[in-house]
C-alpha positions in Angstrom: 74.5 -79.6 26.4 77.3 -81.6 24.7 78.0 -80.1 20.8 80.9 -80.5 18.6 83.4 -77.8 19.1 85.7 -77.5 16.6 87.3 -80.0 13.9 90.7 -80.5 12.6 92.4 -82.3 9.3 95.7 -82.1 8.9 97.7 -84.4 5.8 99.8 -87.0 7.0 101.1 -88.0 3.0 100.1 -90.6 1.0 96.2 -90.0 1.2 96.2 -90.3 5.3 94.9 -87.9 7.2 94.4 -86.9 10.9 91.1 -86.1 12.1 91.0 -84.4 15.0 87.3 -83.4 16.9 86.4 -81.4 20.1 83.0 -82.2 21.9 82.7 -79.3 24.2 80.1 -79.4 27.4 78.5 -75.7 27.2 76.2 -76.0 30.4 77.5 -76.0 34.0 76.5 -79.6 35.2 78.8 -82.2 34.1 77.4 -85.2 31.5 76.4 -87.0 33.6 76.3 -85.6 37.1 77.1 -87.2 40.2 73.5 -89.2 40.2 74.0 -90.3 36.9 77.5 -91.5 37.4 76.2 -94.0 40.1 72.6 -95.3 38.5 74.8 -95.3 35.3 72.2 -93.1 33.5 71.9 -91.8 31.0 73.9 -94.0 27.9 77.1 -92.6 27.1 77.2 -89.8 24.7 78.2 -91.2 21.3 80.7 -89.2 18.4 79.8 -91.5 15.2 82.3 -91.3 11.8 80.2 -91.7 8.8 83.4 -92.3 6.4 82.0 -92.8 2.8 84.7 -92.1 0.2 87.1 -92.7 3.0 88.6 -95.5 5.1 89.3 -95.6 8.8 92.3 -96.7 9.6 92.8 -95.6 13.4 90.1 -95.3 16.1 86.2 -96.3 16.4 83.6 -95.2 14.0 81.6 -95.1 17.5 83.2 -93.0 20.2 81.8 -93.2 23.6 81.9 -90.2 25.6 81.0 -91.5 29.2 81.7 -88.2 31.4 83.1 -84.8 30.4 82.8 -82.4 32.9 81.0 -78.6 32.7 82.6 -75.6 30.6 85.0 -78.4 29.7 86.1 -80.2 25.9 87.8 -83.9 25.2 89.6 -84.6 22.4 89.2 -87.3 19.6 91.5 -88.6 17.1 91.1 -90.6 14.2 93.6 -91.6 10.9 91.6 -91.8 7.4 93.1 -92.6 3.9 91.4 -90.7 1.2 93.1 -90.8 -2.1 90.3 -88.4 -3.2 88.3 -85.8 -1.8 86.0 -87.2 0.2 83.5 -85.6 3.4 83.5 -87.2 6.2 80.0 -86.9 8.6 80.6 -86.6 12.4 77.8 -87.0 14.4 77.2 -86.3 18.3 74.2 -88.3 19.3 73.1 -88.0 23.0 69.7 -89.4 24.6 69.3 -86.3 26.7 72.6 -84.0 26.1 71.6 -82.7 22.7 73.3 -83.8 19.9 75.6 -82.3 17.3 76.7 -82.6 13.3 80.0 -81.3 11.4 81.0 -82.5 7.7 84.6 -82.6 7.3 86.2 -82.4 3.9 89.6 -84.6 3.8 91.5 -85.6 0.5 92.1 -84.0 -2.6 93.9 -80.4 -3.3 93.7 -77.5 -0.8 
């Protein structure tokens, strides 16, 4: 089961901010296992940025994950410019790993 794990914004100035996201595996198999790795199945896993009142400036707004292994997490990275506060939508979307959601707020006072 692949879910997000935690998310991060820090201000970079000037409206830019880093997004960071952890997609943790909680089972013990790896996505995919060994089997899955050499028929190539299943599809990637897939972390998708829905940015509305915000602009991507670094990074994909789709993310393959193509392997993380059990009990383990990867780390993504993104830039956004948000002069005003604005939520970004992260979505985990996985044919047969489950699939995850997170809103992120970024821009504006803290």
């Amino acid at each position: 089961r692949l879910k997000i794990a935690r998310t991060e914004v820090a201000a970079k100035g000037g409206g830019v901010h880093e997004l960071t996201v952890w997609v943790e595996n909680t089972g013990m198999l790896p996505f995919p296992t060994a089997m899955g790795k050499r028929n190539q199945q299943p599809a990637p896993a897939v972390v998708i940025l829905e940015t509305a009142g915000a602009t991507l400036l670094s990074g994909k707004a789709r993310t393959p994950i193509k392997e993380l292994e059990g009990r383990k997490a990867t780390k993504l990275t993104w830039l956004v410019r948000a002069d005003r506060t604005a939520v970004v939508t992260v979505r985990l979307e996985s044919a047969n790993a489950w699939g995850d959601a997170a809103e992120v707020t970024v821009g504006g006072a803290r």
